[in-house]
MIDOSE-1310 file (N, C-alpha, C; in nm, 2 decimals, decimal comma, always signed):
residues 164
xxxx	+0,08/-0,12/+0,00/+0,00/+0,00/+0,00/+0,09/+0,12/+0,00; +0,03/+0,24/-0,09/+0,12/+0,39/-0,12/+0,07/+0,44/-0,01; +0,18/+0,48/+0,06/+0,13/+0,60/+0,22/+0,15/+0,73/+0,11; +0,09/+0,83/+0,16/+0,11/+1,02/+0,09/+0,24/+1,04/+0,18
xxxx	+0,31/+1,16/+0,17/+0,36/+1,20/+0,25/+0,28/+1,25/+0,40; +0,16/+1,28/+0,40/+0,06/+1,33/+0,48/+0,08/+1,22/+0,57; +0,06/+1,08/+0,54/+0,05/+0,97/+0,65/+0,16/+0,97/+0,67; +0,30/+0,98/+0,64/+0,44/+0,96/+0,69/+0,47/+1,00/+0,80
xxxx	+0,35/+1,11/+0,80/+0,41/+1,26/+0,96/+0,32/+1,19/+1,07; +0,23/+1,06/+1,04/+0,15/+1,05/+1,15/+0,25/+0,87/+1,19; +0,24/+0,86/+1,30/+0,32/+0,76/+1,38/+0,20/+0,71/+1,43; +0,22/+0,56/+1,51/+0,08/+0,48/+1,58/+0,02/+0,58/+1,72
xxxx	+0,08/+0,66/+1,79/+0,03/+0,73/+1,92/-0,07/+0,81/+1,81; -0,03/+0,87/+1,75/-0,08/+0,99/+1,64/-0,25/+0,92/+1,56; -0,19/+0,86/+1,52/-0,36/+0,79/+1,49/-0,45/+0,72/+1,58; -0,39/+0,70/+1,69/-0,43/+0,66/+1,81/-0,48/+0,78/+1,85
xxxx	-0,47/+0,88/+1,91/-0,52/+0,99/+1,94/-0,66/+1,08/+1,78; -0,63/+1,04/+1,70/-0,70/+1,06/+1,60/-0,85/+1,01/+1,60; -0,83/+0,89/+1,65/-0,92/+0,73/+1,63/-1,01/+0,81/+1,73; -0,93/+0,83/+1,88/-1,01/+0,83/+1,98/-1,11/+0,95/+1,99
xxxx	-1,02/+1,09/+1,90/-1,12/+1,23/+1,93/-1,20/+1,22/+1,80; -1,20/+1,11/+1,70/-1,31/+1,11/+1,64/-1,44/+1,03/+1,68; -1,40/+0,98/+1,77/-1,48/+0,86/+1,86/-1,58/+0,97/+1,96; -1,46/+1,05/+1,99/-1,54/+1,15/+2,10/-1,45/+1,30/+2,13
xxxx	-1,51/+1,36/+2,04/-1,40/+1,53/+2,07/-1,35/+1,56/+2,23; -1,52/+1,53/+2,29/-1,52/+1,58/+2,43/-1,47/+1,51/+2,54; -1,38/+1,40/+2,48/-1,29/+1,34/+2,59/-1,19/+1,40/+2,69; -1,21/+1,45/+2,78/-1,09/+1,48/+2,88/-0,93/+1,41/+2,83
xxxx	-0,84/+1,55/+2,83/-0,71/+1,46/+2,80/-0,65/+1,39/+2,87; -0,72/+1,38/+3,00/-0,64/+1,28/+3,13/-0,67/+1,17/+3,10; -0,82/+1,13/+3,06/-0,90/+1,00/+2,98/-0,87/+0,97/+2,87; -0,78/+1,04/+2,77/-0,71/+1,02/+2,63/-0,62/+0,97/+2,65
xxxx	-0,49/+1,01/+2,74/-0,40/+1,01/+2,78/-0,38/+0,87/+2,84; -0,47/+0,85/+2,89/-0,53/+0,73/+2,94/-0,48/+0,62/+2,90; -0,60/+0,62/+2,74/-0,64/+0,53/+2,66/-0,53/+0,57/+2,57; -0,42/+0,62/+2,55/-0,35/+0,60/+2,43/-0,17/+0,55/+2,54
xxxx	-0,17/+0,53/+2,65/-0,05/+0,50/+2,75/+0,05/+0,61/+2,72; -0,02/+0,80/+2,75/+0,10/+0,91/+2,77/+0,03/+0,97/+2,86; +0,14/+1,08/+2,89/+0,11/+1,11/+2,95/-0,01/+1,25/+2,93; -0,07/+1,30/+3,01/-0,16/+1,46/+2,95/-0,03/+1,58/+2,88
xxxx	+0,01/+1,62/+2,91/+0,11/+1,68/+2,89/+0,13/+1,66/+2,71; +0,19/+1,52/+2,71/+0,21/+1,47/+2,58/+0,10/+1,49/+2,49; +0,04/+1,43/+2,52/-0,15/+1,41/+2,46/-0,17/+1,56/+2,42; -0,15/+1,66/+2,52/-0,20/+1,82/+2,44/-0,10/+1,83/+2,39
xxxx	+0,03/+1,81/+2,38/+0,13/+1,84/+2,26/+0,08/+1,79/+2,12; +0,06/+1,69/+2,12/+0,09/+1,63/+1,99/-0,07/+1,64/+1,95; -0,18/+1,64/+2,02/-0,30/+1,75/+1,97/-0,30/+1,87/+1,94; -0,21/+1,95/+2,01/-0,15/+2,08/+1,93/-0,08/+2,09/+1,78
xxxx	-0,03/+2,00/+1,77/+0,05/+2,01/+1,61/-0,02/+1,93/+1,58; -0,13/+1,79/+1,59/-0,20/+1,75/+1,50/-0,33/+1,91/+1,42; -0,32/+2,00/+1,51/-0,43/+2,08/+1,51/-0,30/+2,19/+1,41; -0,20/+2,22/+1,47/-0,17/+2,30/+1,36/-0,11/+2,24/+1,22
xxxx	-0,08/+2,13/+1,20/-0,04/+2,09/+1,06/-0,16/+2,04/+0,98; -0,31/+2,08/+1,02/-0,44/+2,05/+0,99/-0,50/+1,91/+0,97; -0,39/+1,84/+1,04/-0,54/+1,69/+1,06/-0,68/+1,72/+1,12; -0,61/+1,83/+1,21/-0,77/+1,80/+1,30/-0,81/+1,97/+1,22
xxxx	-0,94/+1,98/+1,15/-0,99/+2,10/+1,12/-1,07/+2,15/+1,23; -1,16/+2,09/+1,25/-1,27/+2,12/+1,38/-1,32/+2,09/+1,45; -1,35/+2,12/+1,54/-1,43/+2,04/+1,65/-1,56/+2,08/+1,64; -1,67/+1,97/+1,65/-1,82/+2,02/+1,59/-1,91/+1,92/+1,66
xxxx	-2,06/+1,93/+1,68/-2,13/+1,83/+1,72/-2,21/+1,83/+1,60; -2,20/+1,68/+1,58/-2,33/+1,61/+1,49/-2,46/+1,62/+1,56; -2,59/+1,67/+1,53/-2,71/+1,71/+1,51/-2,80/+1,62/+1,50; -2,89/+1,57/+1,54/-2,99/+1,43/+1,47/-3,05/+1,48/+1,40
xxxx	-3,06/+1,46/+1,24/-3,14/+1,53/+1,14/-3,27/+1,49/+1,18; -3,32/+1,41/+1,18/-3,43/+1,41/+1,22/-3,54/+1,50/+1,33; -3,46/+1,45/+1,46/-3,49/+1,51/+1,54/-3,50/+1,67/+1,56; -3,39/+1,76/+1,44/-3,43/+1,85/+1,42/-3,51/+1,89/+1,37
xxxx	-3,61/+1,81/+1,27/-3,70/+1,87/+1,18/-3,70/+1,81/+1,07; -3,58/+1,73/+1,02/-3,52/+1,71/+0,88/-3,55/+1,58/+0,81; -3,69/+1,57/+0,78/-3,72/+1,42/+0,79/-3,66/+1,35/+0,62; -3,65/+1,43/+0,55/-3,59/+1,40/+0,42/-3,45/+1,42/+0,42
xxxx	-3,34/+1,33/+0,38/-3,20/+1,32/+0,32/-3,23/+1,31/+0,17; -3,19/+1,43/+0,08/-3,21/+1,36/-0,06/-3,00/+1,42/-0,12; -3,04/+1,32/-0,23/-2,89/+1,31/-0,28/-2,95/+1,41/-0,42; -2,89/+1,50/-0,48/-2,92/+1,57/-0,59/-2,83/+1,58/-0,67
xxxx	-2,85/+1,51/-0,85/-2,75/+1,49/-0,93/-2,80/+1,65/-1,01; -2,66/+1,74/-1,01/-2,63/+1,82/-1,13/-2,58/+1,86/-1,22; -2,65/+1,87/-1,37/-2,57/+1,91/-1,44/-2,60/+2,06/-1,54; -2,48/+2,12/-1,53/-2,45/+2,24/-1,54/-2,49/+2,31/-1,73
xxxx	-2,60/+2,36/-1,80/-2,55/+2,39/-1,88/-2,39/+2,44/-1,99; -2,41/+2,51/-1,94/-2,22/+2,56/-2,00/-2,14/+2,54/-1,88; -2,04/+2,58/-1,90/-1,92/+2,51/-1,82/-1,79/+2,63/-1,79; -1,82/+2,76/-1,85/-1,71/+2,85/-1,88/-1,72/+2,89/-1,67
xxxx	-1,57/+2,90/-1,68/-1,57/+2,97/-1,55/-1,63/+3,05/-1,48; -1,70/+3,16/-1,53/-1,74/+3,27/-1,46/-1,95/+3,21/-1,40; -1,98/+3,11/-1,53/-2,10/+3,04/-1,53/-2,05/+2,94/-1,35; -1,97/+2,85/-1,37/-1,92/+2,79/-1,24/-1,93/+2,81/-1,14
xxxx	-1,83/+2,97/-1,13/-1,87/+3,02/-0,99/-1,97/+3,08/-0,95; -2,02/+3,12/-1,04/-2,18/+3,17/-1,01/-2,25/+3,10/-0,97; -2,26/+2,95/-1,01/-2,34/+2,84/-0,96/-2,28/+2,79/-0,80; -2,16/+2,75/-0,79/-2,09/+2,77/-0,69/-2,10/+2,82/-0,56
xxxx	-2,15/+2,93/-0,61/-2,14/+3,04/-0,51/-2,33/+3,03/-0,44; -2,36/+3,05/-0,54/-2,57/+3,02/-0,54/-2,55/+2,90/-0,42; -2,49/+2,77/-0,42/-2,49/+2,66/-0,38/-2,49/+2,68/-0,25; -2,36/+2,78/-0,23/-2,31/+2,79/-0,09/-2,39/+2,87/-0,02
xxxx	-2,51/+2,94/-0,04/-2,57/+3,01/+0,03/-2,71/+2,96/+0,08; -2,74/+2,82/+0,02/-2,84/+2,74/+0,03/-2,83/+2,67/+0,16; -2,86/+2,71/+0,26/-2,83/+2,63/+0,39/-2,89/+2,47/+0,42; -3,01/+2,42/+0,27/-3,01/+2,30/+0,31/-2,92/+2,23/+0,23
xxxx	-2,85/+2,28/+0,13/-2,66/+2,19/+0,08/-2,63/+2,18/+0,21; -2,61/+2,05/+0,28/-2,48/+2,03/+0,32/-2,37/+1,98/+0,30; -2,36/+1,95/+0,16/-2,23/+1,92/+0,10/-2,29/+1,93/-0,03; -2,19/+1,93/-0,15/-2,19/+1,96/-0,26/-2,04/+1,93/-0,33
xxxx	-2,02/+1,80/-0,40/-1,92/+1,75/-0,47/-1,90/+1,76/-0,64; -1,84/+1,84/-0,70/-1,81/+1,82/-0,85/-1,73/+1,69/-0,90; -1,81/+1,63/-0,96/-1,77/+1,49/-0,94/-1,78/+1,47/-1,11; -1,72/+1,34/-1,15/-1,69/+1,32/-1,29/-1,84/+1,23/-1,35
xxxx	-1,88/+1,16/-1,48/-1,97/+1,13/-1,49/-2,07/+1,17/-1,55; -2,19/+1,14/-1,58/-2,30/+1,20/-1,63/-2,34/+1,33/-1,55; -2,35/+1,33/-1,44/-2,38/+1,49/-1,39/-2,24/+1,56/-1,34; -2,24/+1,65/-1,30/-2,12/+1,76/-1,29/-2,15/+1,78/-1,10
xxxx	-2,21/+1,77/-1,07/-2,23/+1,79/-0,92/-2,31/+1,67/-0,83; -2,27/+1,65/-0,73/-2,37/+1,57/-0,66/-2,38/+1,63/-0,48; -2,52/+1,69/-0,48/-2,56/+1,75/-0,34/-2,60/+1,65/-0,25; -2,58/+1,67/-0,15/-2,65/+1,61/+0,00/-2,72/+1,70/+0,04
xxxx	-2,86/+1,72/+0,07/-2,96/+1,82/+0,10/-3,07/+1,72/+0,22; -3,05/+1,82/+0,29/-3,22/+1,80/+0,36/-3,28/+1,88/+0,40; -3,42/+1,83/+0,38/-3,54/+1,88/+0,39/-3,63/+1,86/+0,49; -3,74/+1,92/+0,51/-3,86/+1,89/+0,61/-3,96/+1,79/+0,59
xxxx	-4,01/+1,81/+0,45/-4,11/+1,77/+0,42/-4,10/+1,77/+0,25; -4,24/+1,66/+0,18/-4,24/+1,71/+0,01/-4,25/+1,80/-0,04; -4,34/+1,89/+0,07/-4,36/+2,05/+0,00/-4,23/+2,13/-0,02; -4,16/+2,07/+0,09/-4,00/+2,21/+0,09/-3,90/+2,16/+0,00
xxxx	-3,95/+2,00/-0,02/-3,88/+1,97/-0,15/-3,89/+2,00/-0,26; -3,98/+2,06/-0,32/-4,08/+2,09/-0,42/-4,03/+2,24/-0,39; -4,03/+2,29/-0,33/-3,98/+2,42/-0,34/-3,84/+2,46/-0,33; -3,77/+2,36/-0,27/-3,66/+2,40/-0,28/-3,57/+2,37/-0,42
xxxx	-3,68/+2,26/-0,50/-3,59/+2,23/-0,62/-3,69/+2,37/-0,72; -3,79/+2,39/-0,70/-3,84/+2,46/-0,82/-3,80/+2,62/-0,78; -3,81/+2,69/-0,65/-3,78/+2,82/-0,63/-3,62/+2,84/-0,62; -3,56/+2,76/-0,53/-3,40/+2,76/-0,50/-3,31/+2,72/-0,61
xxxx	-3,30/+2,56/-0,62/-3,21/+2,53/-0,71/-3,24/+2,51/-0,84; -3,38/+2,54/-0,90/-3,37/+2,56/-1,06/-3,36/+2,66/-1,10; -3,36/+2,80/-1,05/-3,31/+2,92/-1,11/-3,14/+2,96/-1,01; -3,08/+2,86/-0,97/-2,94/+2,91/-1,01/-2,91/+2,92/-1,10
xxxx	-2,80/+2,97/-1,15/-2,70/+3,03/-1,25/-2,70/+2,88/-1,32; -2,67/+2,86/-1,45/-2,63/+2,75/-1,52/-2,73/+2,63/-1,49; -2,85/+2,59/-1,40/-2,88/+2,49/-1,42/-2,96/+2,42/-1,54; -2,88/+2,27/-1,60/-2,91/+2,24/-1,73/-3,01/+2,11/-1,69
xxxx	-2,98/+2,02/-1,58/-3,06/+1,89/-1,56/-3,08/+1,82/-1,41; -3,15/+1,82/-1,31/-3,15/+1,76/-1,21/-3,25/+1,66/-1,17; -3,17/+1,57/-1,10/-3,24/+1,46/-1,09/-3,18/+1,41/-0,94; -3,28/+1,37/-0,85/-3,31/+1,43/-0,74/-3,34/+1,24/-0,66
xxxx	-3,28/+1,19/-0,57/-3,25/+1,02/-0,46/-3,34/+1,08/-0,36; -3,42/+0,96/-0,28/-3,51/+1,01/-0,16/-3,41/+0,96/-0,12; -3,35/+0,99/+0,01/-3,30/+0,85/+0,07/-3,41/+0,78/+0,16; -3,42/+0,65/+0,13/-3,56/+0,58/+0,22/-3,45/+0,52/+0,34
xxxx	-3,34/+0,48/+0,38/-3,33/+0,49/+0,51/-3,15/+0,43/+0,47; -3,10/+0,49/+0,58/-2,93/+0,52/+0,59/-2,89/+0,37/+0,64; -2,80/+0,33/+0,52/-2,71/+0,22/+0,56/-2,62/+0,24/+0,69; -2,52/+0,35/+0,62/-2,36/+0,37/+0,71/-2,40/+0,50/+0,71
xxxx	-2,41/+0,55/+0,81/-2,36/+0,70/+0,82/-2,21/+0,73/+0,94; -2,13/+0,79/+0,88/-2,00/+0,81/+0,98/-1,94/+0,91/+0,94; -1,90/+1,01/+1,04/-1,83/+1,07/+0,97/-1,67/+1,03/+1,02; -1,63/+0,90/+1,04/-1,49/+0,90/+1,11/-1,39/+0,83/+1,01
xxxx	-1,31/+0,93/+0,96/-1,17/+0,84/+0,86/-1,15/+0,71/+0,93; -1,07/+0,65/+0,81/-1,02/+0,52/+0,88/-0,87/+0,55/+0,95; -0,85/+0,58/+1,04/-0,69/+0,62/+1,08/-0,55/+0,54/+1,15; -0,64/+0,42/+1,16/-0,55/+0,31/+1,18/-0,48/+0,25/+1,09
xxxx	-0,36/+0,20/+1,07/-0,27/+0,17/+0,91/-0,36/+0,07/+0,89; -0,38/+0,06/+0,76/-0,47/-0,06/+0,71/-0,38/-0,18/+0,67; -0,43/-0,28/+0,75/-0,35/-0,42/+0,67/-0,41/-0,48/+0,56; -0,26/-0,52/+0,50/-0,32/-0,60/+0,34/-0,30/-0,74/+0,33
């Protein structure tokens, strides 16, 4: 297996400590420290430079979509009439101000984008594709996944070396 140079700078304590704050941000470092055999001291060092050479971007809590309101996950394939730069970021930019995108990937293939969106209900679906995202800039074709119920959801890298 090809390591990047990115994995080169990470040692076993290192993805050990990775594993664990993706497991649980809000672990106390005396209980990290713990569970990885260093000391606290240690443990906030090398969470310090994991934090500043950007492994770790943020610290955040996951939300129950549901429970907030969000009874629909839909996946949304798009593709872009023209393609010239200035058309892009215009669409781009539209994307990012849509607070039910929560992700949005330009991906290769029959469509040029693929969204993760949720919604409340069919009505706000229905309006979100016919008032929001069919008069963005450049939209040429969308075609729109219910999700009927989540296999894997995780947001945790694999950070342990993988054996082959």
């Amino acid at each position: 297996m090809v390591q990047s140079s990115t994995d080169s700078r990470l040692d076993s304590l290192d993805r050990a400590i990775l594993a664990e704050l993706q497991a649980n941000a809000r672990i106390s470092n005396a209980a990290l420290a713990r569970r990885v055999n260093l000391s606290p001291p240690a443990v906030h060092a090398r969470i310090r430079r994991l934090e500043r050479q950007g492994f770790i971007r943020q610290y955040t809590a996951l939300l129950d979509r549901e429970k907030m309101g969000y009874d629909m996950l839909c996946f949304v394939h798009v593709s872009l009439r023209t393609h010239g730069p200035k058309q892009v970021e215009e669409f781009r930019q539209a994307l990012r101000e849509m607070p039910e995108v929560l992700e949005c990937y330009h991906v290769t293939g029959e469509f040029d984008y693929l969204l993760k969106v949720v919604i409340r209900n069919r009505g706000d679906l229905e309006r979100f594709i016919i008032k929001r995202l069919t008069p963005a800039p450049g939209i040429g074709r969308i075609h729109t996944s219910l999700v009927l119920s989540p296999i894997k959801e995780t947001t945790q890298l694999p950070v342990q070396a993988v054996e082959t």
